[in-house]
C-alpha positions in Angstrom: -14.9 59.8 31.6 -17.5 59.2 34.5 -18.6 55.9 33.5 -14.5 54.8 32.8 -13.4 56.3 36.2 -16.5 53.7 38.0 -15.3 51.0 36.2 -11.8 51.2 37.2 -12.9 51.9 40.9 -15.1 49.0 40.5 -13.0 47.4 38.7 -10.1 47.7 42.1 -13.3 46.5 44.7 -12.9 43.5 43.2 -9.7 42.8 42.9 -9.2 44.2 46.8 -11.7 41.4 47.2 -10.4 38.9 45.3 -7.2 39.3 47.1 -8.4 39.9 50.6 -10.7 36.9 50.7 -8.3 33.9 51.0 -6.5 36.2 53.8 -9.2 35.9 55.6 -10.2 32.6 55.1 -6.4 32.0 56.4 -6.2 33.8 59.2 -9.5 31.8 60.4 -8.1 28.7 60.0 -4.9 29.5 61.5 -6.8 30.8 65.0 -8.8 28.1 64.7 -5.3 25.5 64.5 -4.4 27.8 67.7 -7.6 26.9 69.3 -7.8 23.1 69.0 -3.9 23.5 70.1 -4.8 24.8 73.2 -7.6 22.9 73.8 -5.6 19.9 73.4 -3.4 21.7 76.3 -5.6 22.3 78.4 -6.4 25.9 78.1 -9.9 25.8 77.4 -10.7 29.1 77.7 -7.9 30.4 75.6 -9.2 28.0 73.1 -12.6 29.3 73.1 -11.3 33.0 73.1 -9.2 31.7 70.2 -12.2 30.0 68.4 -14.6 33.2 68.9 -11.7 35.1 67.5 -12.0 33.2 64.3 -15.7 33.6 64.0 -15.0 37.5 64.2 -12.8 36.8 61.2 -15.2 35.1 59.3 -18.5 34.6 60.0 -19.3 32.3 57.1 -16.5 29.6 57.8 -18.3 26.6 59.8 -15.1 25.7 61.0 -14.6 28.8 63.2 -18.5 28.3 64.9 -17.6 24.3 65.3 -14.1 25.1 67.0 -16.7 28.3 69.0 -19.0 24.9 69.7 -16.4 22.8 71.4 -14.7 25.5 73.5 -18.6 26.8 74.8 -19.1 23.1 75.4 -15.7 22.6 77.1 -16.6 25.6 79.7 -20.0 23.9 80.1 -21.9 26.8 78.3 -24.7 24.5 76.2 -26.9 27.2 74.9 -24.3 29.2 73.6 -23.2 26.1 71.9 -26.2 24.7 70.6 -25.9 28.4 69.0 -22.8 27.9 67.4 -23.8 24.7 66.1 -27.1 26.1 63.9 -24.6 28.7 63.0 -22.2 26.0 61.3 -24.8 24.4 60.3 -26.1 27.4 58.3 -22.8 27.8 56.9 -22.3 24.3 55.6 -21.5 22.2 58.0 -23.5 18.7 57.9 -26.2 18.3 60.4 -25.5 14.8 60.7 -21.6 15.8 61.7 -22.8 17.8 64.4 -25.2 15.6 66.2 -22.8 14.6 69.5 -22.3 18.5 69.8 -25.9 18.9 69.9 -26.7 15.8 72.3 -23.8 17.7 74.4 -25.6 20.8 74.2 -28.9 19.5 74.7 -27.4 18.1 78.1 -25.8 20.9 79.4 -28.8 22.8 79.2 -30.7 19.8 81.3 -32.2 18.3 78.6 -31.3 15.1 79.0 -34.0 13.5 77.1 -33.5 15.5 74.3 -29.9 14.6 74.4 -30.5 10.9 74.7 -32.5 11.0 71.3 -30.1 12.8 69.7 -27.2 10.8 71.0 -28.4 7.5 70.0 -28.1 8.8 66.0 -24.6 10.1 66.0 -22.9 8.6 62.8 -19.9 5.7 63.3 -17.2 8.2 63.1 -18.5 10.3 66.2 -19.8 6.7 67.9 -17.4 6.7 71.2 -18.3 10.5 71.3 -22.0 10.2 71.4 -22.1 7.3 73.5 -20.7 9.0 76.3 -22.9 11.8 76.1 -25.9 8.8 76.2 -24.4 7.3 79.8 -24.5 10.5 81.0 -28.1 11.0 79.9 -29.3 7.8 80.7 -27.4 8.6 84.8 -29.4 12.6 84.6 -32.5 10.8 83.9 -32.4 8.7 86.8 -31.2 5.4 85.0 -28.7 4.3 86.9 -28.4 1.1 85.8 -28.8 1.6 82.5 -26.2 3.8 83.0 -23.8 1.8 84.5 -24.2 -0.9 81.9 -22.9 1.1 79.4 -20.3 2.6 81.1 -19.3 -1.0 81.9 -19.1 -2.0 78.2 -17.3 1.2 76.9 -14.8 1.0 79.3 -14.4 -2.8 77.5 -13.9 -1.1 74.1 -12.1 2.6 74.7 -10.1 1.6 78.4 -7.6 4.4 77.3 -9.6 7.1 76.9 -8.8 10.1 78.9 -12.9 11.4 78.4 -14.3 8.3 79.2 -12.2 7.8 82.2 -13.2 11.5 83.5 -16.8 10.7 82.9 -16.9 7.5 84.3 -15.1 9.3 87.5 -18.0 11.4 87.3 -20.6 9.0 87.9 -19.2 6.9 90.2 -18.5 9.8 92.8 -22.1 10.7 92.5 -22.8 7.1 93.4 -20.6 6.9 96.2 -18.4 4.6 94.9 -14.8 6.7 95.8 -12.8 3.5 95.4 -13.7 3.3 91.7 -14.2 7.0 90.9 -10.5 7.7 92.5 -9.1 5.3 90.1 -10.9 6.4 86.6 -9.8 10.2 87.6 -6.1 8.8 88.5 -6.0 7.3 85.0 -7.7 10.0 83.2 -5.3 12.2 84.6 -2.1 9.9 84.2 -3.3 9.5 80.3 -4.2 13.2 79.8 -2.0 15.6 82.5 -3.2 18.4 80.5 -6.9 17.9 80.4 -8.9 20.5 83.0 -12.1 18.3 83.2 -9.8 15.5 84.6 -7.6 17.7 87.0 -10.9 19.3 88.2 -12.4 15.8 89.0 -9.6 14.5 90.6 -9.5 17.5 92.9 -13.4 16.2 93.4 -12.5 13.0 94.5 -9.8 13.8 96.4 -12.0 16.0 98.6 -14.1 13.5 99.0 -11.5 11.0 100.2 -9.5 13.0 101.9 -10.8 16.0 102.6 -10.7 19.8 101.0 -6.5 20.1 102.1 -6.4 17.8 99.5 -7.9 19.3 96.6 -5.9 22.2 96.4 -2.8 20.8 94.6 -4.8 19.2 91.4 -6.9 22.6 91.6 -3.4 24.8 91.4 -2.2 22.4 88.4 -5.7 22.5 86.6 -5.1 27.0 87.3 -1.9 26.4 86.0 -3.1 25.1 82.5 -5.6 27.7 82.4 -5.3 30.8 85.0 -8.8 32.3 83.4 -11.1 29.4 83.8 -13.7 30.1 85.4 -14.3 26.7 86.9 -11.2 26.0 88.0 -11.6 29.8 89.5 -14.9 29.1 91.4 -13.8 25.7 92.8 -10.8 26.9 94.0 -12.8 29.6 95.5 -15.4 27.4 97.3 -12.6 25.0 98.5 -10.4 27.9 99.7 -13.8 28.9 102.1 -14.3 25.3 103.3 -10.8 26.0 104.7 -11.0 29.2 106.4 -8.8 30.9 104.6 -11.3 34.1 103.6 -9.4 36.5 102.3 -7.6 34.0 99.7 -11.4 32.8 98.7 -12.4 36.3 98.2 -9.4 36.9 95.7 -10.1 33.7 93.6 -14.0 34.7 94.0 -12.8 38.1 92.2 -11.3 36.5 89.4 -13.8 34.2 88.5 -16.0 37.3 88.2 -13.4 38.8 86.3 -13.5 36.2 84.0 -17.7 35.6 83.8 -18.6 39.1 85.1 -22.5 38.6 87.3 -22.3 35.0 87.7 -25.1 34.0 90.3 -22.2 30.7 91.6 -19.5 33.6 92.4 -22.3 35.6 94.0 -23.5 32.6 96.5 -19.7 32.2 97.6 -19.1 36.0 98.2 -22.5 36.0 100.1 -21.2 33.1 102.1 -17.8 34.7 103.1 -20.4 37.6 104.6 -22.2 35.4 106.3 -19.0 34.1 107.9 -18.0 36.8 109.1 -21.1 38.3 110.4 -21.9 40.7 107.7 -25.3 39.7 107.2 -26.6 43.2 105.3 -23.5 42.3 102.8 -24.4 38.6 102.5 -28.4 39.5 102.0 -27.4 42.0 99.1 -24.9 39.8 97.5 -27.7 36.8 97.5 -30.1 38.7 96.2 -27.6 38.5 93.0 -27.9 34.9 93.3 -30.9 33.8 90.5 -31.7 31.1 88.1 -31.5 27.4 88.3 -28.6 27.7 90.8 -30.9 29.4 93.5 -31.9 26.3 94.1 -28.9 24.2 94.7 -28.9 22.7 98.0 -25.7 25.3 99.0 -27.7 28.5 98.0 -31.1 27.4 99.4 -29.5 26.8 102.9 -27.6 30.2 102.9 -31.0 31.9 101.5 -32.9 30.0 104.4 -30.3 31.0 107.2 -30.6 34.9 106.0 -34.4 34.5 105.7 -34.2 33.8 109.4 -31.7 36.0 110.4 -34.2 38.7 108.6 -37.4 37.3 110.7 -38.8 36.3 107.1 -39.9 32.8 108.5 -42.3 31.7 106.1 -39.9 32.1 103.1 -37.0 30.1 105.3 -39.8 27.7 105.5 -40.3 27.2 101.8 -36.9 26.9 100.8 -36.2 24.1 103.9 -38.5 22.1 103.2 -37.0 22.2 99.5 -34.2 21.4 100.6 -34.9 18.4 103.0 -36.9 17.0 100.3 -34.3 16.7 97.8 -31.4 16.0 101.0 -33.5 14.2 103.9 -30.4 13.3 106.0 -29.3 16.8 105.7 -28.6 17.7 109.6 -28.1 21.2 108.6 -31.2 21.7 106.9 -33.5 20.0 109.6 -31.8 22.1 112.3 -32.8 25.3 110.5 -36.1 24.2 109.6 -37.1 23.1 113.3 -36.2 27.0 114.0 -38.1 28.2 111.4 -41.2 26.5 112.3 -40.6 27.0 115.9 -40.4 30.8 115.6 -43.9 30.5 113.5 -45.7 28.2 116.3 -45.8 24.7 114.6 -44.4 23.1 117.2 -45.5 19.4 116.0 -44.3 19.7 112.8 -40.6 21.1 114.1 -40.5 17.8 116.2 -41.3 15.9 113.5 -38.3 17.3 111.3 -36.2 16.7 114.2 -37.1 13.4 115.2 -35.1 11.6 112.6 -31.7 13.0 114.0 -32.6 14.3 117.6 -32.9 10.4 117.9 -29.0 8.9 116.4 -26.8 8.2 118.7 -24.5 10.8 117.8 -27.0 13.4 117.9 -25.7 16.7 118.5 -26.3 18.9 121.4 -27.6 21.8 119.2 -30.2 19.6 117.8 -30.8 18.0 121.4 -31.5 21.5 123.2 -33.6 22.2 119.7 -35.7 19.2 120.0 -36.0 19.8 124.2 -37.5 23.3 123.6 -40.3 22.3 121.5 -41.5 19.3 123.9 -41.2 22.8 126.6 -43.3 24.3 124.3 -45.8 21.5 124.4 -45.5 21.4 128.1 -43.4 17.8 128.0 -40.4 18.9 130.6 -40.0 15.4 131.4 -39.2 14.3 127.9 -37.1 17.2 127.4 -35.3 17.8 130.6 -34.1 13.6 129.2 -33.0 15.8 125.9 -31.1 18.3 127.5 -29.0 16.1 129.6 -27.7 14.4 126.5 -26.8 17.6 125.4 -24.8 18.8 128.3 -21.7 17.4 126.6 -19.4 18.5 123.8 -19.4 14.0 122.7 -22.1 12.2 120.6 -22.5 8.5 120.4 -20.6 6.7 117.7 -22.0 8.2 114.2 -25.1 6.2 112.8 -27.1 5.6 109.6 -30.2 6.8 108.5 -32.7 4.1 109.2 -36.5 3.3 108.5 -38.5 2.0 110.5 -40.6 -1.0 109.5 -40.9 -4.4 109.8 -38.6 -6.8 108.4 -41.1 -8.0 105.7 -42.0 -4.4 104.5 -38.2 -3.9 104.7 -37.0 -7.0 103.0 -39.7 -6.3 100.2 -38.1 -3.0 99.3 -34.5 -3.7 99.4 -32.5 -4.7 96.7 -29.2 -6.6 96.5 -26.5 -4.1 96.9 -28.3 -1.0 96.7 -27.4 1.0 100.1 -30.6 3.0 100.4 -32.7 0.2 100.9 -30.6 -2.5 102.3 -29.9 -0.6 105.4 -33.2 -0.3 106.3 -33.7 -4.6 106.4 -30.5 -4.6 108.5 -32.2 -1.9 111.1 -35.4 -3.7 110.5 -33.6 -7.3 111.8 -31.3 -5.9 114.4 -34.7 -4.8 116.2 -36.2 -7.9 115.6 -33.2 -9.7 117.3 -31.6 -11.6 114.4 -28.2 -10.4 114.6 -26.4 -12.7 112.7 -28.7 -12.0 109.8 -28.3 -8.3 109.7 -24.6 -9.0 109.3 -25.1 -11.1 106.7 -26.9 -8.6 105.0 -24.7 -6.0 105.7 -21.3 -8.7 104.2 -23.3 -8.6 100.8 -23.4 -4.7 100.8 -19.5 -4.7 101.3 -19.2 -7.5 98.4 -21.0 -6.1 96.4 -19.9 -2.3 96.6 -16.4 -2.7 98.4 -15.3 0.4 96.4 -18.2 2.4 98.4 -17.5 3.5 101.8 -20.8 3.6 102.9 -20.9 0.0 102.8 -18.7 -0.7 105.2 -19.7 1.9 107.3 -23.2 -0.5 107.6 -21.3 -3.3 107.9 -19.4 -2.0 111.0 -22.4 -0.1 112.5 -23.5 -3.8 112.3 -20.8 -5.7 113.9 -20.7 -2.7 116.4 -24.4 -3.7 117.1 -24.0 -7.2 117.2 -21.2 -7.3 120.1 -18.0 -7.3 117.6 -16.3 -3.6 118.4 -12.8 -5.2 117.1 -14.6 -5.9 113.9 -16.0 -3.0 113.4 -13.2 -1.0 113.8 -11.8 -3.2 110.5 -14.8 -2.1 108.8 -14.3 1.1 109.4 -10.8 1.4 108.6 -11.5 -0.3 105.4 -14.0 2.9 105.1 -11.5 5.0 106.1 -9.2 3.9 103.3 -11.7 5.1 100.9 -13.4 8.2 102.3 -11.6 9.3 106.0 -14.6 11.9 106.4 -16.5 13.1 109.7 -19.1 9.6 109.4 -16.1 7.6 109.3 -13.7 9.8 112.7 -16.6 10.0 114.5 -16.7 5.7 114.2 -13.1 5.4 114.5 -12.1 7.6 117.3 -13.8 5.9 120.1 -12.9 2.7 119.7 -8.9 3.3 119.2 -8.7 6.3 121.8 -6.2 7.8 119.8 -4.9 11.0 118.2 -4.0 9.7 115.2 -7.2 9.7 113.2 -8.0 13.0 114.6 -4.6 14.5 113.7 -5.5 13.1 110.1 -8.9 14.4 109.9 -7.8 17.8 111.1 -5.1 17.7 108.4 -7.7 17.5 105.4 -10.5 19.3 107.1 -8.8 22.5 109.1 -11.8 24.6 109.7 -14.8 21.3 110.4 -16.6 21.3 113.0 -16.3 17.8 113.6 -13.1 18.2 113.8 -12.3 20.8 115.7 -14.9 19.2 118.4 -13.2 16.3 118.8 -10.4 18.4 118.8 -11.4 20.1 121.9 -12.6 16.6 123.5 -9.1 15.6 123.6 -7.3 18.4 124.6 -4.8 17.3 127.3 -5.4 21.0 129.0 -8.0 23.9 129.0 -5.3 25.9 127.3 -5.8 23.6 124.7 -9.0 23.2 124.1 -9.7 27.1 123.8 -8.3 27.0 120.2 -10.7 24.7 118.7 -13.9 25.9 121.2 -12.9 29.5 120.0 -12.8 28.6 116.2 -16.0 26.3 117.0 -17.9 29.4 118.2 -16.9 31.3 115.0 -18.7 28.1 112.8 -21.5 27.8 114.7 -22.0 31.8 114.8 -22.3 31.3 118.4 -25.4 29.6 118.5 -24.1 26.4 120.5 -25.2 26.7 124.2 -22.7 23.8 124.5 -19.8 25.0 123.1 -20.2 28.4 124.6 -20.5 26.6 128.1 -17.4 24.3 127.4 -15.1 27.9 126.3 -16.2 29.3 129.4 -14.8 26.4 131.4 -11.9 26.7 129.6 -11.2 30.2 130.0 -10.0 32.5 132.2 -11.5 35.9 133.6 -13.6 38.0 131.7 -13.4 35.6 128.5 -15.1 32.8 130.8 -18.0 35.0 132.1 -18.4 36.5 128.9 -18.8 33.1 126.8 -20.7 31.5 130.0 -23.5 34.5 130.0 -23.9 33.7 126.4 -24.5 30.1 126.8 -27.0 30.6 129.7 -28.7 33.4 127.5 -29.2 30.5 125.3 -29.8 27.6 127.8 -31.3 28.7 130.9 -32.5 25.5 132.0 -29.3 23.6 130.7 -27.0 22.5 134.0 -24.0 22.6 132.1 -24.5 26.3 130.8 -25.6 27.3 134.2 -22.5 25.6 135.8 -20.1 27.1 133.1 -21.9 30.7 134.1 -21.3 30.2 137.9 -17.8 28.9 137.8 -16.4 31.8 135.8 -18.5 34.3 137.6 -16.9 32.7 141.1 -13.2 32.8 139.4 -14.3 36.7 138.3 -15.3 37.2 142.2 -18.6 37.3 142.0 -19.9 35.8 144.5 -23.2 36.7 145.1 -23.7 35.6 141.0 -22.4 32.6 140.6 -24.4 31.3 144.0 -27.0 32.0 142.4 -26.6 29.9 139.0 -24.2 27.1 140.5 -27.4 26.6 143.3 -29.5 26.1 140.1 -27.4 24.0 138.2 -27.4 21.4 141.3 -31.1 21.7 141.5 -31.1 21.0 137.8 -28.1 18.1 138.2 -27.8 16.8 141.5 -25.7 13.9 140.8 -23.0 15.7 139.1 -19.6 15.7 140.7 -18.1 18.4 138.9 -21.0 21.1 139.7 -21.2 20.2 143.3 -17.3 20.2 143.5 -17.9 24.4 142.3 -20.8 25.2 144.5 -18.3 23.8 147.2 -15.7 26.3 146.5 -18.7 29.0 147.7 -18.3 27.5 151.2 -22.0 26.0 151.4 
């Protein structure tokens, strides 16, 4: 009766199996038809919650981990990827099916080499699919040109292709070249509206172009396809700060930690909204969240460096600076915080030498100036920095100007190469100094034919003609620069020769909260009522650490405001004229009499040729 009661139970196991198996084998394949349908929409991460959602439902099926694969590839997750993969694999799947996944994978994770073997054995029916992932091996490795080739001749064979196209984007903006990278995004985006890589990139380039106004409406329609990705969420995020607009970046910050809960990226832009607004305790404990590979991006090693400093912990602010300025050397930024760095630890040569390259452009600004004059102070040169701080006792720079080496023509001629911006702009330097003008625009002419989609070449070529006695046609250049990027290089060029609002209004427009802007903003304010806006907003981005812009608010403003703001900018330039002018002046307006004689007495003795502080020490009556 026993044995007859275990075979019937037994007996009903199996047939419950029987008949549960092809439910579950269905219900699979169904979420995974739901997943590729939403990938195909654009939803990626509903796709991949679809995807691990089959998986769940069976474990076996190598369908369900290859549809897991795509979506953890399609949110830029390679390890958990190359995961799925083994796991389809294991279940079935052919390796040799799989191998663009992997060379995906094996990229993602920054393995580019390893990706480049595996790529170049994808089988015919994955061909277009691993040779993308080859060009974008070949460009992480540093083969550019290798790179470019093959872009070049898949573009020949696959011009439609929506993936391409947004890979090909990719590259180019990397290189520069906005002219070309705007239109591959344009198309990928026209041929695929619902692809988020595409959307995202456009958004890329049109930040790049046009500045980060502009990225917000192909951000809001990539959010719209997918409300939960994450990198939609954290760009949004980032470009919402560059804005000003903190409280909106702190809600898409949440969201994106919502959606990848202890991600160091969302960390590094909720530290940064503390450092904005003074919180430096916050911003330390929310970097300290901040590991891995992206600790040290050039973003999170300058915030680290500027807490590191604020915290006294020079040495470390040193380490991560000199990171940074190896992997960004014309990074203004970086060189600024360095030189403080090393100042503050005695190594007073070696801070002059990280300044020297941008203390001496002609658009040097008047924080870096007053930097560079304390260390010759330091050294006991007043002469070469009293030279420093009178450039600096001014809110203008000079027209913006390249990065240039400096070495003879030879050496410079034997390291450029034709059309490569790096080292052609050094033989142009290198034959303006040796007085053969008409060949350094000639030089400069081939950079613009041969990279006329790249606006640093016509930048060059109007730094050139500026150079060479031709202001009218330079300002063409640099409207043909302005077509393709209109960024702070290309205002700062532009604005002085046209005199006009116009460019400024447009710069302003795209870049709301820039510096740059908001200091030319303040340059060409008709009144002092005007100009207090942007000098106000100017003293919030610079943390008030600008002797110059603290002195040039004071001016502006009225009553206690102006002595308030002028105290702060002689507590930071004492031996600056225009600080100890700015001081005086609003001390006389306050009625202190006996205070501002004191600083406007000094300022003369430090200016004596200045019209304006002899016109206020004349209001004291001697």
């Amino acid at each position: 009766m026993i044995a007859a009661i275990a075979l019937l139970i037994g007996g009903g196991l199996l047939v419950w199996s029987l008949l549960r198996q092809p439910a579950v084998t269905r219900d699979a394949a169904a979420l995974i038809a739901d997943s590729d349908a939403a990938m195909r929409g654009g939803q990626v991460s509903r796709a991949r919650s679809l995807a691990k959602q089959a998986v769940a439902a069976d474990p076996a099926l190598a369908a369900a981990h290859l549809a897991a694969a795509r979506g953890a590839l399609a949110e830029g997750d390679g390890l958990t990827a190359e995961g799925e993969i083994d796991r389809a694999i294991d279940a079935g799947a052919p390796r040799l099916s799989t191998r663009a996944m992997a060379a995906h994978a094996k990229l993602l994770q920054n393995d580019a080499a390893g990706a480049l073997a595996i790529a170049r054995s994808v089988p015919a029916t994955d061909r277009a699919y691993g040779r993308r992932i080859e060009a974008r091996g070949l460009a992480a490795t540093g083969d550019v040109a290798a790179a470019q080739a093959l872009w070049t001749r898949l573009l020949g064979e696959m011009p439609d292709d929506p993936a391409l196209l947004t890979d090909v984007a990719r590259f180019n903006l990397a290189q520069g070249d906005v002219g070309n990278a705007l239109a591959a995004a344009g198309r990928a985006v026209a041929l695929d509206p619902a692809s988020l890589d595409a959307l995202l990139l456009r958004a890329r380039v049109a930040r790049v172009q046009i500045g980060p106004a502009a990225a917000l409406a192909w951000q809001r329609r990539a959010l719209a396809r997918d409300p939960t990705s994450y990198a939609a969420l954290i760009d949004h995020a980032a470009t919402l700060g560059d804005l000003g607009q903190g409280s909106a970046m702190l809600a898409a910050t949440r969201r994106a930690l919502a959606v990848r809960p202890g991600d160091p990226q969302a960390f590094y832009l909720l530290a940064t909204l503390a450092a904005r607004t003074g919180k430096l305790d916050t911003a330390r404990d929310l970097f300290d969240r901040v590991s891995g590979g992206f600790a040290q991006t050039p973003g999170a090693l300058l915030l680290g460096a500027t807490l590191d400093i604020d915290g006294g912990d020079h040495e470390q602010a040193v380490a991560k600076l000199r990171n940074l300025v190896g992997l960004q050397p014309m990074n203004v930024r970086a060189r600024q915080l360095l030189a403080v760095a090393l100042l503050r630890l005695d190594s007073v040569s070696e801070a002059l030498t990280v300044l020297r390259p941008i203390a001496l452009r002609s658009d040097a600004d008047s924080y870096t100036l007053t930097l560079a004059a304390r260390a010759f102070e330091r050294q006991g040169n007043r002469v070469e920095a009293a030279s420093l701080l009178d450039r600096a006792a001014t809110l203008a720079s000079g027209p913006a100007g390249q990065f240039a080496a400096e070495d003879s023509v030879a050496v410079a001629a034997s390291f450029a190469r034709p059309g490569d911006i790096p080292t052609t702009v050094p033989l142009i330097r290198a034959l303006l100094d040796d007085g053969q003008g008409g060949a350094a625009v000639e030089a400069a002419a081939r950079l613009t034919q041969a990279r006329p989609t790249v606006p640093a070449a016509w930048l060059a070529f109007g730094d050139t003609l500026g150079l060479t006695g031709r202001p009218a046609d330079a300002l063409t250049a640099y409207r043909r620069a302005g077509t393709l990027a209109f960024d702070a290089p290309t205002v700062l060029r532009i604005a002085p020769l046209i005199g006009a609002t116009g460019p400024l209004q447009r710069y302003r427009t795209g870049n709301p909260a820039d510096p740059t802007g908001l200091r030319l903003a303040a340059l060409r304010a008709v009144d002092a009522a005007a100009a207090r806006g942007p000098l106000q907003r100017l003293r919030a981005a610079t943390r008030g650490g600008d002797a110059i812009v603290l002195a040039a608010l004071a001016l502006a403003s009225q009553g206690q405001p102006a002595v308030v703001a002028g105290a702060a900018a002689y507590r930071l330039a004492p031996s600056s004229a225009l600080a100890c002018d700015a001081y005086g002046w609003a001390l006389l307006r306050a009625g202190d009499r006996d205070g501002a004689s004191q600083v406007l007495r000094k300022a003369v003795l430090l200016a004596p040729d200045n019209r304006q502080i002899r016109a206020h020490l004349s209001q004291l009556g001697g």
